[in-house]
N, C-alpha and C positions, 0 to 999 in steps of 0.2 A: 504493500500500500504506500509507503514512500515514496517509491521512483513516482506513481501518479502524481503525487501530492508535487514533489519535488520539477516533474512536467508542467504541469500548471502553474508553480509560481513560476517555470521559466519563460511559460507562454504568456503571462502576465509582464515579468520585465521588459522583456522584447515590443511589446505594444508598449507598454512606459516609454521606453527610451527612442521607440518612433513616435510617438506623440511630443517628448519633450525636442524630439529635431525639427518636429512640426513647428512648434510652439516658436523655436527662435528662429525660424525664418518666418514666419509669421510675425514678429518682433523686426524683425529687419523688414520688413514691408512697411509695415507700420510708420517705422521710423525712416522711410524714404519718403513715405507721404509729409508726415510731421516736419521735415528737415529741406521741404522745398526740394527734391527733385534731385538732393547734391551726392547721389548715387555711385561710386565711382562705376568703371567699366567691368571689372572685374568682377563685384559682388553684381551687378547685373548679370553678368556672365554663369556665376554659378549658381544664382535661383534658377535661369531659363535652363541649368544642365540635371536640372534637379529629377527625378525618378520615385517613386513610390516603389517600396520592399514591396516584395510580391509572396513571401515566404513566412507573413505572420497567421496567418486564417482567420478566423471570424474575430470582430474586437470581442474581448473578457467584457461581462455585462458591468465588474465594477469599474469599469474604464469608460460605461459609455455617457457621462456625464461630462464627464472632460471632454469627451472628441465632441459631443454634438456642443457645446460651447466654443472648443478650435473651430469648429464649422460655422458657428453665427458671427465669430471674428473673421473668418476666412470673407466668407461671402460680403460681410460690413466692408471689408478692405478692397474684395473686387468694385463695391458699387464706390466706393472713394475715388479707387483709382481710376475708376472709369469717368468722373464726373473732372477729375483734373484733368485726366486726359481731352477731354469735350472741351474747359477751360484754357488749357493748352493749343488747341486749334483754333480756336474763337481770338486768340490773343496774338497767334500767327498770322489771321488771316486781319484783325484789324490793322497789327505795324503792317503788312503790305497794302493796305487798304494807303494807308498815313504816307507811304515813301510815293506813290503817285505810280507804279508801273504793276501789269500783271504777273502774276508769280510766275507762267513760263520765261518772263525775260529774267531770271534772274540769273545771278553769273553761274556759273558750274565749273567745280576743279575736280580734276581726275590724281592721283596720286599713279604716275606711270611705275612706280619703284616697287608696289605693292605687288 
């Protein structure tokens, strides 16, 4: 009866410790909203590289109060970031509006070294 017992709580850690990796990229979302955008390339880089463990199985029922709270921050964060983004465009399209020319004339550089 151990080894079960002993299964269980490791099927329990395992979602712990994927919910707590949740948690702080979720915290780092948050905090690129909060901080104005000043995101470097890098930590951009590695949320979009981001994957879901596929090797935990169904969440532990004591665990499902936390995730469905990560879930009301998650989706809180997607309509954030969606409404700055909409703000972001609206604010692109008025300095173009301001500078007097269509955004196709605008200059374009190519980096030929890349």
């Amino acid at each position: 009866m151990a080894t079960a017992a002993s299964g269980t709580d490791l099927w329990v850690v395992a979602w712990s410790e994927a919910l707590d990796e949740l948690e702080l990229d979720l915290a780092t979302a948050e905090a690129a909203l909060r901080d104005a955008h000043l995101t470097s390339v890098g930590e951009v880089a590695r949320s979009a590289a981001w994957h879901p463990r596929s090797d935990l199985g169904p969440l532990p029922a004591a665990l499902h109060v936390r995730a469905q709270a990560l879930l009301d921050r998650q989706l809180d964060t997607a309509r954030r970031t969606a409404e700055a983004i909409t703000r972001s465009r609206r604010q692109i399209a008025a300095t173009r509006a301001l500078q007097g020319r269509p955004a196709d004339a605008a200059a374009v550089y190519v980096d030929a070294e890349a």
